[in-house]
C-alpha positions as CSV (number, residue, x, y, z in Angstrom):
1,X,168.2,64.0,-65.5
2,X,168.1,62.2,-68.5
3,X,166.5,64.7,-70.5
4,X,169.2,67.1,-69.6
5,X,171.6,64.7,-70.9
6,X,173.8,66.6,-73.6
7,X,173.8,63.7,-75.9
8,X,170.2,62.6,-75.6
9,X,169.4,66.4,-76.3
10,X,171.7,66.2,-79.8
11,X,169.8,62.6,-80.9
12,X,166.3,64.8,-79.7
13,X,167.4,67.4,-82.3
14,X,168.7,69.8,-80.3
15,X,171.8,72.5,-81.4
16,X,173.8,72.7,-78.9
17,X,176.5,75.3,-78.4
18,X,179.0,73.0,-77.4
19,X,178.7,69.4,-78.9
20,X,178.7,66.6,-76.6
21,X,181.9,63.9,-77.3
22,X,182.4,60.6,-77.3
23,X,184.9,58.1,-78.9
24,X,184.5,55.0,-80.7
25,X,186.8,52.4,-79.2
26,X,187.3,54.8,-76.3
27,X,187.5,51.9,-74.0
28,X,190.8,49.8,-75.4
29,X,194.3,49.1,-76.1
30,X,195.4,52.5,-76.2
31,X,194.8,53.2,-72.3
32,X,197.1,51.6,-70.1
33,X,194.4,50.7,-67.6
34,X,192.6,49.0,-70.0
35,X,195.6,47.0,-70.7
36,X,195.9,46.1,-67.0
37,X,192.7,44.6,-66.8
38,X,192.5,42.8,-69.6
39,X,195.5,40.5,-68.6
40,X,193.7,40.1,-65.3
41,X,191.1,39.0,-67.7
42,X,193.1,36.4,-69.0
43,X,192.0,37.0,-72.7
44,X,189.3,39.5,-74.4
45,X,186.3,37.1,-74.8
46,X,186.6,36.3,-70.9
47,X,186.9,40.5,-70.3
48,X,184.0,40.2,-72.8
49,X,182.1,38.0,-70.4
50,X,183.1,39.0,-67.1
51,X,180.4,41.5,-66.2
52,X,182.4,43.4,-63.7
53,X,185.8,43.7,-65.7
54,X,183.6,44.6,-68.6
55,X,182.0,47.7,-66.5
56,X,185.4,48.4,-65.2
57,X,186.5,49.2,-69.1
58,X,183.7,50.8,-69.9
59,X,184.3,53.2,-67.3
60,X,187.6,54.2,-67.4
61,X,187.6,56.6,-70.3
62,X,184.8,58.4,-67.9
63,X,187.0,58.6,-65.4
64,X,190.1,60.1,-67.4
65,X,188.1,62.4,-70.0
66,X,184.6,63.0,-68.8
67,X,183.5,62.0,-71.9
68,X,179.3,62.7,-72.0
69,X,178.4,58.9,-73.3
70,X,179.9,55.7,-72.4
71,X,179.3,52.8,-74.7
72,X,178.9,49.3,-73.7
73,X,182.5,47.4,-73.8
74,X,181.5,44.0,-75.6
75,X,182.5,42.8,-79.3
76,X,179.9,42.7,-82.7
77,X,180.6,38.8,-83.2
78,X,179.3,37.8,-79.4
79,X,175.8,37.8,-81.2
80,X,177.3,34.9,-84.1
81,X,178.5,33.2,-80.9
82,X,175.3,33.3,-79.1
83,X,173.7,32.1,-82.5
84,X,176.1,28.7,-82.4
85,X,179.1,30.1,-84.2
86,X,182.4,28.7,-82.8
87,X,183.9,32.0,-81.8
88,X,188.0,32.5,-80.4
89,X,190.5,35.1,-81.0
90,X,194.2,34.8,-82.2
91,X,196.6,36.9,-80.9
92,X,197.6,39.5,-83.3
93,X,195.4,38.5,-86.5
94,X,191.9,39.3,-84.7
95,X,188.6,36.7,-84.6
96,X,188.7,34.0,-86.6
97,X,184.9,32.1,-86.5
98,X,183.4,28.7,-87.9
99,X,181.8,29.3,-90.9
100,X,178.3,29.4,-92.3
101,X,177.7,29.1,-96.4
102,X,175.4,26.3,-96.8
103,X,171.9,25.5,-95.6
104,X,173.1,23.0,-93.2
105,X,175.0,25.1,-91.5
106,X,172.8,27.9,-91.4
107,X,169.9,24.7,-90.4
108,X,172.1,24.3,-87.2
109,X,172.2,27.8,-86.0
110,X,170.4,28.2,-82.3
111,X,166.9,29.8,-82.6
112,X,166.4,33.4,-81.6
113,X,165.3,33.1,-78.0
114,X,168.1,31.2,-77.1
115,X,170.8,33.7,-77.8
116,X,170.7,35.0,-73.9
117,X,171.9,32.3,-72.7
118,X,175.2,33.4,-73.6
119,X,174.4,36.6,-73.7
120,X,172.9,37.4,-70.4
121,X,176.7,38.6,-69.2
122,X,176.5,41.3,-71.4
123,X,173.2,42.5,-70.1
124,X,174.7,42.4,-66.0
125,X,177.5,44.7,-67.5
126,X,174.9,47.2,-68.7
127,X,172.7,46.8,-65.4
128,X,175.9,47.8,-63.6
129,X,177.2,50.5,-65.5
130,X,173.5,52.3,-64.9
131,X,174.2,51.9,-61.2
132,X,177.9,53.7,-61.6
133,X,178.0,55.5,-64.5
134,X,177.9,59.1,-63.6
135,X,174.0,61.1,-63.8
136,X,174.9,63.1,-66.7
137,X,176.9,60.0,-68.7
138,X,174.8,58.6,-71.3
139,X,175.0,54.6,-72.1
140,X,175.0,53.8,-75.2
141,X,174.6,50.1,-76.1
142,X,175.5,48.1,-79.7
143,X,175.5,45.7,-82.1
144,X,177.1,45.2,-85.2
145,X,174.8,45.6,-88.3
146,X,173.7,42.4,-90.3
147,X,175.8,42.9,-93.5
148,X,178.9,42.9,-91.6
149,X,178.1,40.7,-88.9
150,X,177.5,38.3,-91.6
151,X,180.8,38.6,-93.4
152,X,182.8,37.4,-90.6
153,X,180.4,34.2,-90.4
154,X,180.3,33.7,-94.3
155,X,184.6,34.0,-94.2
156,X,185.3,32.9,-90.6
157,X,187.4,36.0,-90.4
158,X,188.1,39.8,-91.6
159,X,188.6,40.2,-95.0
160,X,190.2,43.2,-96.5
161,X,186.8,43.3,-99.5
162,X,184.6,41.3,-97.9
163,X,184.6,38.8,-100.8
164,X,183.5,35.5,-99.0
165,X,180.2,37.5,-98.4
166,X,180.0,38.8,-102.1
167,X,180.7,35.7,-103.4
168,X,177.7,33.4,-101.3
169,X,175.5,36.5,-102.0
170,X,175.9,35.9,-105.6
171,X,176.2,32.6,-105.3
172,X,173.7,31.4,-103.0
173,X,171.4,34.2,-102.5
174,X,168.6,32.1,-100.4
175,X,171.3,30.9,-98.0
176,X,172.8,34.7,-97.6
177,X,169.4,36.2,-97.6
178,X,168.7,33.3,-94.6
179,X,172.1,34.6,-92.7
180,X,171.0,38.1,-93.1
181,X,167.4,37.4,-91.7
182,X,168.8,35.3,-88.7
183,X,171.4,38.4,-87.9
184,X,168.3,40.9,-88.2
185,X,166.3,39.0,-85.7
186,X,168.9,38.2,-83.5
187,X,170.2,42.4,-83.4
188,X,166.4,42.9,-82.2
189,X,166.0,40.7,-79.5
190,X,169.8,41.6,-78.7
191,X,169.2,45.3,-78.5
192,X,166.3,45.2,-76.7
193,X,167.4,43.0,-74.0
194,X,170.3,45.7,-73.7
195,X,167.5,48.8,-73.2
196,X,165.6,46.5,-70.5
197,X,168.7,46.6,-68.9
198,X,169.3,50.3,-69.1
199,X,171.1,51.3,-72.1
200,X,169.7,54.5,-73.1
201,X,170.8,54.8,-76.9
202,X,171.7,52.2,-78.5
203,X,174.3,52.4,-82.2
204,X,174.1,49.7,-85.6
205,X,178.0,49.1,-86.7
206,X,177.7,48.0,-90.3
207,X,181.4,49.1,-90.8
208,X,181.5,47.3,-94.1
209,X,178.9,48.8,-95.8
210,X,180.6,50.9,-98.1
211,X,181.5,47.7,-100.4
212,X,178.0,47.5,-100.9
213,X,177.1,48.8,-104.4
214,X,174.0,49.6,-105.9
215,X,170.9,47.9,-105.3
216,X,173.0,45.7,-102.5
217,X,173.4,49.1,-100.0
218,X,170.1,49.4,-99.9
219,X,169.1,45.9,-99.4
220,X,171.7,44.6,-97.2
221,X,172.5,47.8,-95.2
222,X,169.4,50.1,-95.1
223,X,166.8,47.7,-95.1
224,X,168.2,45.3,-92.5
225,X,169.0,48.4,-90.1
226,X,165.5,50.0,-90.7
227,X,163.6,46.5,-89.8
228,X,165.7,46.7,-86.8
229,X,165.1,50.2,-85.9
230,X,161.5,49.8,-86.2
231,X,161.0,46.9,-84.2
232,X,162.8,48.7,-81.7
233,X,161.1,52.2,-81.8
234,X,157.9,49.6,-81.7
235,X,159.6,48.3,-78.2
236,X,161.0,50.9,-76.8
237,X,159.2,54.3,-78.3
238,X,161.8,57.4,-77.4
239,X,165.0,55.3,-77.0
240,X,167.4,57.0,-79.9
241,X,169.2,54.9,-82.2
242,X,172.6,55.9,-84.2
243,X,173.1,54.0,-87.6
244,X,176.7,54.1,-89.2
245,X,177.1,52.5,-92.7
246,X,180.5,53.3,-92.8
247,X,182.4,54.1,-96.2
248,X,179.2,55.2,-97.6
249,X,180.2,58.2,-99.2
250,X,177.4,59.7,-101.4
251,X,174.8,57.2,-99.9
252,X,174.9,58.8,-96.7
253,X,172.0,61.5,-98.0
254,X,169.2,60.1,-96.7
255,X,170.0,57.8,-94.5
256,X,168.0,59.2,-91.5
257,X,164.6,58.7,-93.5
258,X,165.7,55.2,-95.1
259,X,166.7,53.6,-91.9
260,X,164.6,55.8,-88.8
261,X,167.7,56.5,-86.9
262,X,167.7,59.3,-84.9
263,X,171.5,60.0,-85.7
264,X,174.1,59.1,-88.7
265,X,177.1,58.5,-88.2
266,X,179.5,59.6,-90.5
267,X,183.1,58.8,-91.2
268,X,186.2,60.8,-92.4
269,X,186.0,59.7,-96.0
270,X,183.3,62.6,-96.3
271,X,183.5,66.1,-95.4
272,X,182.0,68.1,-92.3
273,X,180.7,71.0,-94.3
274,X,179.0,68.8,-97.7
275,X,177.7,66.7,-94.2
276,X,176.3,70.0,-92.8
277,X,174.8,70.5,-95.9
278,X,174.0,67.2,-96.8
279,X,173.1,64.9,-94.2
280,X,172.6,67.2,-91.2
281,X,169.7,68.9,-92.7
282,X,167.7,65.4,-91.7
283,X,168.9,65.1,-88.3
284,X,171.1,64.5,-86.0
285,X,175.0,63.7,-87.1
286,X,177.9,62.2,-85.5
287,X,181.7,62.2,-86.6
288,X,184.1,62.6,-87.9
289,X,187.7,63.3,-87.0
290,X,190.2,61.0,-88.6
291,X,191.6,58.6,-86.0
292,X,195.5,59.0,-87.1
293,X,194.9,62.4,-85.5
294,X,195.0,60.3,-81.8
295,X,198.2,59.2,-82.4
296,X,200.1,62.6,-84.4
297,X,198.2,65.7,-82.7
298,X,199.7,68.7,-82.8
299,X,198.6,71.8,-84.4
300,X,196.7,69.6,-87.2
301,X,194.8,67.7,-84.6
302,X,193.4,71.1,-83.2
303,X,193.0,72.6,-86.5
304,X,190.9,69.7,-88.0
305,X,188.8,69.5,-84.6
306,X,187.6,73.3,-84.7
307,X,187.1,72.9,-88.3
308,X,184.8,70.1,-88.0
309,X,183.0,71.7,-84.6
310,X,182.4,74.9,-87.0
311,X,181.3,73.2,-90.2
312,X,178.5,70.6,-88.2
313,X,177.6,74.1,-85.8
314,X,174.1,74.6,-87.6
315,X,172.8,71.3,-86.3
316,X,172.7,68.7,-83.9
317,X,176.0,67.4,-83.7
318,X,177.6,64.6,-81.5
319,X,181.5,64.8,-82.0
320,X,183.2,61.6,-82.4
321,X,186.0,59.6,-84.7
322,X,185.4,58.7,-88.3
323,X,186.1,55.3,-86.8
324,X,187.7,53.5,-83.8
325,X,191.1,54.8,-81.9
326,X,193.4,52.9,-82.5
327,X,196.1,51.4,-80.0
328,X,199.0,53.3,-81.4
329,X,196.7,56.5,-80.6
330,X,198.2,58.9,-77.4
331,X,196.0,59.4,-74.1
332,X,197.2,62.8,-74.6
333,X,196.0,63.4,-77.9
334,X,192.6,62.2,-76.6
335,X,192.7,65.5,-73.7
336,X,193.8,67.6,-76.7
337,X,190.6,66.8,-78.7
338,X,188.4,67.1,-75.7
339,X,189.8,70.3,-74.6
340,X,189.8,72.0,-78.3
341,X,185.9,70.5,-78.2
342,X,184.9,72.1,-75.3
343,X,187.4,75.3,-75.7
344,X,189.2,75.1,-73.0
């Protein structure tokens, strides 16, 4: 079955007629049954943690759309957690974390192996959702990339230009380069544990890449997602993996040979047909819809969607978001997209 999979066929390099769908976010605040069980939850670190809500997330968006992958529903900063990191979440404002800029702090950070303690919760939620997930749903696990993991450590929060991180990188480059090494190690042993468990794909976040410039992208984005992917393909030869430096731009050409992902992930600050002509030519893409079209739809939604469909037809292509739904975004708007997809 798993080779008939649509998207494992797409990340194989397949062209498919009809390109298989997901959503990022698909499992969240803009779906009233996720809403529902995350108040019995209590709060989104205990969802986080509570291996059968967590499934229960993860599979509603199957349930409603039929989507063809599911991804794991867990959070990019569970790994700084796991690491020692002092992790809690404030109710409209986002995470907020202890921070780590010097080498004492960094010192005190847990060793590698240690991470699954707290993370073994995470892995029961995959084990379940390979029991339930429908045969011909693909599971798709995560982690956030280094780079961006590491700016919420370095500022203890979001930032809207990452400039905590900047600043320690120019600042005090060994302790950065030591944050970036510890992420790197820690996504490996993280990712892997999730494909023992039965993820079958598994997708880098480094959603802040594009303030990377120059020399930095390649050192800080590329080269900490290709050591990644490697040690991976070295551990699990034939499991696929998607990398998204998002906000990229013209940095995106080549990013299938830099890193050794089977997929890029692009977002909607570049367009399908330079991607098609661009990126696709190495591989495998996915994207890249712009998310406001969730919540306005209409004629524009269906327009766009066909548009992209067309321009990304030459290749394998795995329909998606540029980036996450949002919770303003309309269940409906969500059927619209599918249907327009699949042309219905």
């Amino acid at each position: 079955m798993a080779q008939q999979k649509t998207i494992l066929r797409a990340l194989a390099g397949e062209t498919l007629p009809t390109p298989p769908i997901w959503m990022m976010r698909q499992a969240g605040r803009y779906l009233p049954e996720y809403k529902a069980t995350r108040a019995q939850a209590g709060d989104f670190l205990s969802l986080c943690y509570n291996p059968e809500l967590a499934a229960e997330v993860t599979l509603q968006p199957i349930r409603r759309y039929g989507f063809d992958a599911a991804i794991l529903f867990a959070d990019i900063l569970l790994l700084p957690q796991a690491l020692g990191a002092d992790l809690w979440f404030v109710t409209g404002e986002g995470p907020r974390l202890s921070t780590i800029t010097s080498a004492d702090e960094l010192a005190k950070l847990k060793p590698t192996e240690a991470i699954h303690d707290t993370l073994n919760p995470v892995y029961e939620t995959v084990k379940i959702l390979s029991r339930e997930l429908p045969d011909e749903t693909t599971l798709i696990g995560f982690a956030g990339a280094p780079w961006t993991v590491a700016t919420y450590m370095i500022a203890g929060q979001g930032t809207p230009d990452q400039g905590p991180a900047h600043a320690l990188k120019s600042e005090n480059r060994p302790v950065f380069d030591g944050i970036i090494n510890r992420l790197t190690e820690g996504t490996i042993a993280y990712l892997s544990k999730q494909i023992d468990a039965g993820a079958e794909c598994v997708k880098l976040f480094d959603s802040w890449a594009g303030s990377l410039q120059g020399d930095d992208f390649t050192n800080y984005s590329i080269k900490p997602m290709q050591r990644i992917i490697a040690a991976l393909k070295e551990k699990h030869p034939g499991v696929p993996v998607i990398a998204f430096p998002r906000g990229a731009g013209t940095k995106y050409v080549g990013v299938h040979a830099a890193t050794g992902a089977d997929c890029v992930a692009v977002d909607d600050g570049v367009d399908a047909a330079w991607v098609a002509q661009n990126v696709q030519n190495d591989g495998c893409v996915q994207g890249n819809l712009k998310s406001s079209h969730m919540v306005t739809g209409g004629d524009a939604l269906v327009s766009e969607t066909r548009r992209i469909c067309d321009a990304l037809s030459g290749g394998p292509h795995i329909f998606n978001l540029g980036h996450g739904i949002t919770p303003d975004a309309n269940p409906e708007n969500v059927q619209l997209m599918i249907d327009t997809v699949r042309g219905s």
